[in-house]
C-alpha positions in Angstrom: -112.7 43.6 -180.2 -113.4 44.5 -176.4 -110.5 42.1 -175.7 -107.8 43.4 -177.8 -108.9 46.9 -176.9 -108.6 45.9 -172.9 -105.3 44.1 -173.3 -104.1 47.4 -175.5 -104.9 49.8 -172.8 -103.3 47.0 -169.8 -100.3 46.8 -171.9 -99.7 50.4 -172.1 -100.5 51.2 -168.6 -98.7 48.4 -166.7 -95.1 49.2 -169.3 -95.8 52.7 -168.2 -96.0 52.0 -164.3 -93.2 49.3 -164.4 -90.4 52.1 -166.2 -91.6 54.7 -163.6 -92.0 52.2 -160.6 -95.6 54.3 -159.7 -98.3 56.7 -161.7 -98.5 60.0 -160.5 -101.6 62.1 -160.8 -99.8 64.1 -163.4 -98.5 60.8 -164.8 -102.2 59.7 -164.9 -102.7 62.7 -166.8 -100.0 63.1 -169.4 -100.4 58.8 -170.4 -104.4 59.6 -170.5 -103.9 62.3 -172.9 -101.1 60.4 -175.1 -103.7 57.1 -175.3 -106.8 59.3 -176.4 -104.4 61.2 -178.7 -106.7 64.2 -177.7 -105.8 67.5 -175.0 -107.6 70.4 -174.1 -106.3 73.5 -171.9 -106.9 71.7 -168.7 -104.4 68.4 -169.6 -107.4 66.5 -169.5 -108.6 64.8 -172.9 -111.8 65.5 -173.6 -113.0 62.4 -175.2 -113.4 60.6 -172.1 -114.8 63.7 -169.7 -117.7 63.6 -172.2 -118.5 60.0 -171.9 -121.1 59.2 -169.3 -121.0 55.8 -167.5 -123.9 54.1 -166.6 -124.8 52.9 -162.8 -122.4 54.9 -160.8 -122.1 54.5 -157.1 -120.4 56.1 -154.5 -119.5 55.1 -150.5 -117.9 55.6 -148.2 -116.4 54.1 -145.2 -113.5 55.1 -142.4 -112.7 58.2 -144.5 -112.3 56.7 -147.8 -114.8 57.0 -150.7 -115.2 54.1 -152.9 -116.7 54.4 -157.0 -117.7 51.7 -159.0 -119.5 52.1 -162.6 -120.8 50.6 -165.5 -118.1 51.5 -168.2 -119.8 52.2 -171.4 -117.2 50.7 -173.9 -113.7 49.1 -173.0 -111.2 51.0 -175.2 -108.7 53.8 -174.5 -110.1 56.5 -172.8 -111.1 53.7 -169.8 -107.9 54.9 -167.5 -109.3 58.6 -167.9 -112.6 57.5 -167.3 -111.4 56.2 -163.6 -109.4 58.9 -163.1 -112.2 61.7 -163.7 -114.4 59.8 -161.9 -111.6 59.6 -158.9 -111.1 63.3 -159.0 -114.8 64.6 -159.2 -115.5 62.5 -156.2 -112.8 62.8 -154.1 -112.0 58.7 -154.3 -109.0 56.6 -153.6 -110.6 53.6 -155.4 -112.5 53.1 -158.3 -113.5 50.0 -160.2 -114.8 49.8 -163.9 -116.9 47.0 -164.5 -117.8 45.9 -168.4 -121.4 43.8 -168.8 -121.5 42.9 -165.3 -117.9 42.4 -164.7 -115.3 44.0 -162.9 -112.2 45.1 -165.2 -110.0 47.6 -164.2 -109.4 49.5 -160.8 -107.7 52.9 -160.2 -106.4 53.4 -156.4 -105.2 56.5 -154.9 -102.7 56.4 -152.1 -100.0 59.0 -150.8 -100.1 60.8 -153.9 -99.4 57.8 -156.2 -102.3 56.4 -158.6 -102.2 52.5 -159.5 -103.8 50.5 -162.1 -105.0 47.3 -161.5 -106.8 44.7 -163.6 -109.4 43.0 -161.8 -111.0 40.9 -164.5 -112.0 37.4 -163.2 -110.1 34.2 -164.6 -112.9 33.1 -166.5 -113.5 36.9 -167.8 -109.4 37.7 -168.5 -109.8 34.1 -170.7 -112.7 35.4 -172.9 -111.0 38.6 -173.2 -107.3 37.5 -174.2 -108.9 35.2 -176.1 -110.4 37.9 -178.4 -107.1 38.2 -180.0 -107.5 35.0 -182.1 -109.9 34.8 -184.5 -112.2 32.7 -182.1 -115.6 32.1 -180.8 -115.7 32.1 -177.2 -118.8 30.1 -176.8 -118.0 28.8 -172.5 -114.7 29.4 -170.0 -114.4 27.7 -166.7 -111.8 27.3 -164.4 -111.5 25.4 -161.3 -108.5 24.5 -158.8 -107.7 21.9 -161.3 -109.2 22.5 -165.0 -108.9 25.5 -167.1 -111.6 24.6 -170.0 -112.7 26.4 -173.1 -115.4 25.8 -175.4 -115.3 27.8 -178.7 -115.7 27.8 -182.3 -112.4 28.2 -184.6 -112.8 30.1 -187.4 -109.5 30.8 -189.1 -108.4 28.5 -192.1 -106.6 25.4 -190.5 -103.4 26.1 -191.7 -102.2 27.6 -188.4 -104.5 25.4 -186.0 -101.8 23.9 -184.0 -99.8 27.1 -183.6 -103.2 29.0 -182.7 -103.9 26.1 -180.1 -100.4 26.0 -178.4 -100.6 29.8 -178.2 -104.3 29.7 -177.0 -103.4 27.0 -174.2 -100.4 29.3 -173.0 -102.4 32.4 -172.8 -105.4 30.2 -171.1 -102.4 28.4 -168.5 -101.0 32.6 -167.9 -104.8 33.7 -166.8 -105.1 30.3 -164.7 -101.6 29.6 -163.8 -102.9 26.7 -160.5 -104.4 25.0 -163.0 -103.1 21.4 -163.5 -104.7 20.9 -166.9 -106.0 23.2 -170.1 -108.6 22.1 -172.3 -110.1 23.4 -175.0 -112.8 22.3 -176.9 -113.3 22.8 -180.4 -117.6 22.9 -181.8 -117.5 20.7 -185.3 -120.4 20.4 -187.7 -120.2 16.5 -186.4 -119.5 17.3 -182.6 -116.5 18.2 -180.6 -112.9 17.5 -180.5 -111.3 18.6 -176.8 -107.4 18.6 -177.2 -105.4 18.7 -173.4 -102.6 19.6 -171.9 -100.9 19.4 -168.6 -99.8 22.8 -167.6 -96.6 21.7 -166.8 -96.0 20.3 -170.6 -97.5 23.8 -171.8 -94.3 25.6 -170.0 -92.2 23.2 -171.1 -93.3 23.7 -174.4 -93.3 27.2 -174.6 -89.9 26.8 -173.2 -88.3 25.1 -175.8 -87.6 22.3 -173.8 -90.2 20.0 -176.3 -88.6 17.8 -179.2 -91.3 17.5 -182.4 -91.4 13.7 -181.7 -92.4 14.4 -177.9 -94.7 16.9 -178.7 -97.5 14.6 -180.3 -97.8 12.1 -177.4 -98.3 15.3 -175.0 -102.0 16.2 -176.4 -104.7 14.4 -175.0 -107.6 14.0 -177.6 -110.8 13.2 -177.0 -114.1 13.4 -179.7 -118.0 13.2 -179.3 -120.8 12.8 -182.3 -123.0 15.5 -183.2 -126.5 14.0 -183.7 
């Protein structure tokens, strides 16, 4: 759930920044209010100002004061948890982090408030990830290898389309990687189906005939016990 409610608020935030080209403070504000669906006398929604995040710490260094918590949930009222967090201590950065890692940042600069997602690869994989109905057991991503490890637990009527999409959204959160693999726990062991990123754009592209396509997927099995 964290990961469709993360991707929710990104989406939202980075549509509203790209029409407007920048979020102002009362920008911040007024998209705060309209994603908590909640407003009190002050243009502030409440449901986030009464929300208290664990392990916050402040510093400071050539004039500018840096924040960095421990958000208690990832879900909409994140961007006006930043931003009351920015305002109370006079910050031009502050960074969310979610069970240890770091998720979304708010900067202040010249009168102008950004959003930025900071999530590591590995951590943006689980996360986008959490929109199929998946298992996330183990992500790694070097310079080379994007690999997943997870459990499938739809019905395997849309397997391959899951899998193609999964391997896209795993090449978009790793995009230097030359290969995407993801494993797939059996009751009798694994099955690891791979890609080559460059046959993963090509596919999602168009530029893939149906005879191509099987000869593209590398498969590769091991026995349970």
């Amino acid at each position: 759930m964290k990961g469709k409610a993360l991707l929710l608020v990104l989406l939202l935030l980075g549509a509203y920044a790209y029409v407007n080209g920048y979020l102002s403070p009362e920008d911040v504000h007024s998209t705060v209010d309209r994603l908590s669906g909640e407003r009190n006398g002050s243009g502030v929604s409440g449901s986030y100002s009464s929300t208290i995040p664990g392990n916050v710490s402040v510093s400071g260094a050539n004039g500018s004061v840096y924040v960095r918590f421990d958000a208690p949930a990832i879900n909409e009222n994140l961007p006006g948890l930043l931003y009351t967090l920015a305002e109370e201590n006079n910050a031009t950065i502050v960074d969310a982090y979610y069970l240890g890692e770091p998720v979304l940042r708010l900067t202040l600069e010249n009168g102008s408030a950004f959003f930025e997602d900071i999530r590591t690869p590995e951590f943006r994989i689980r996360s986008d990830l959490g929109l199929f109905d998946v298992n996330i057991v183990d992500v790694s991503a070097t310079n080379e290898t994007a690999a997943v490890t997870l459990e499938y637990l739809a019905d395997g009527e849309g397997f391959w389309k899951d899998y193609f999409a999964m391997a896209f959204v795993v090449l978009e959160d790793a995009p230097w990687v030359e290969t995407v693999s993801i494993t797939y726990l059996t009751e009798n062991g694994t099955v690891t189906l791979s890609m080559s990123s460059e046959d993963i754009i090509r596919l999602q592209s168009g530029e893939v005939t149906s005879e191509e396509l099987p000869g593209l997927v590398t498969v590769s099995k091991t026995e349970g016990r």
